[in-house]
N, C-alpha and C positions, 0 to 999 in steps of 0.2 A: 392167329391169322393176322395177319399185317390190312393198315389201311386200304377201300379200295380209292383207288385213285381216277378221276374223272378228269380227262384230259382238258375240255370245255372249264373246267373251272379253277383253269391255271393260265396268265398269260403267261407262263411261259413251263417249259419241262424243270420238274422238281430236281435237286440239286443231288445228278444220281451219283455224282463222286465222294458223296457224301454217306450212299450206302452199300450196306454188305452185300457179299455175294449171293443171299439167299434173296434181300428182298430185289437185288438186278435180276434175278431168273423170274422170280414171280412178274415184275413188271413187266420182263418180255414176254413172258405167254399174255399176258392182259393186252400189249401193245399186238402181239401175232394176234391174238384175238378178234382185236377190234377191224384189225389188216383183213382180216375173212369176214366180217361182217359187214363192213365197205363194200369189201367186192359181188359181194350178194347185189346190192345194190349200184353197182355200176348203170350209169346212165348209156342206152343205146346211141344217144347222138352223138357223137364223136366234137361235132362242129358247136355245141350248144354250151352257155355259160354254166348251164348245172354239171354239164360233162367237166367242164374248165375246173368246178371248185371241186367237183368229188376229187379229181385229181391230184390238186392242189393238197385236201387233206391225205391221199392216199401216200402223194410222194414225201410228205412232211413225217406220218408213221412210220414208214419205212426207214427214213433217215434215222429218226428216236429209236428203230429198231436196230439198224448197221451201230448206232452209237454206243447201246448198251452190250451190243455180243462185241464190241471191238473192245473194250474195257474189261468183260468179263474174260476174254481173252489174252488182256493183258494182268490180269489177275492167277493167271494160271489154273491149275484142278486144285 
C-alpha cells in the first residue's frame, strides 16, 4: 500500500507527474475523500471568514482533483 499523504504537511502538492497511474487513482480517491469530508463540514454562514477559508480549501481540492483526472486522462486506460 503506497504512502498515506497529508495534504497539511506539504507546502505545496507532491510532484504527481512524477507518478504512476496506480498511485494518481489512489491519491484521487484520498483527495474525493477529503472533498466529502469538508463538505460535512461546511460552515452555515455564507457571509463569515470561516465560510471564506472552508472554501478556499474546498476550491483548492477540487482543482488537485480536476489536475490528477486531467493527467490520468491524458495517460489513457
Amino acid at each position: 500500500m503506497g504512502e498515506i499523504i497529508n495534504f497539511s504537511d506539504f507546502a505545496e502538492l507532491p510532484d504527481i507527474y512524477e507518478m504512476s497511474r496506480e498511485e494518481l487513482i489512489e491519491l484521487l480517491s484520498r483527495v474525493k475523500e477529503k472533498i466529502a469530508r469538508l463538505d460535512e463540514k461546511e460552515p452555515k454562514n455564507m457571509l463569515s471568514e470561516k465560510y471564506e477559508l472552508w472554501a478556499d480549501e474546498h476550491e483548492e481540492l477540487e482543482d488537485i482533483a480536476d489536475e490528477i483526472m486531467d493527467l490520468l486522462d491524458e495517460m489513457g486506460d
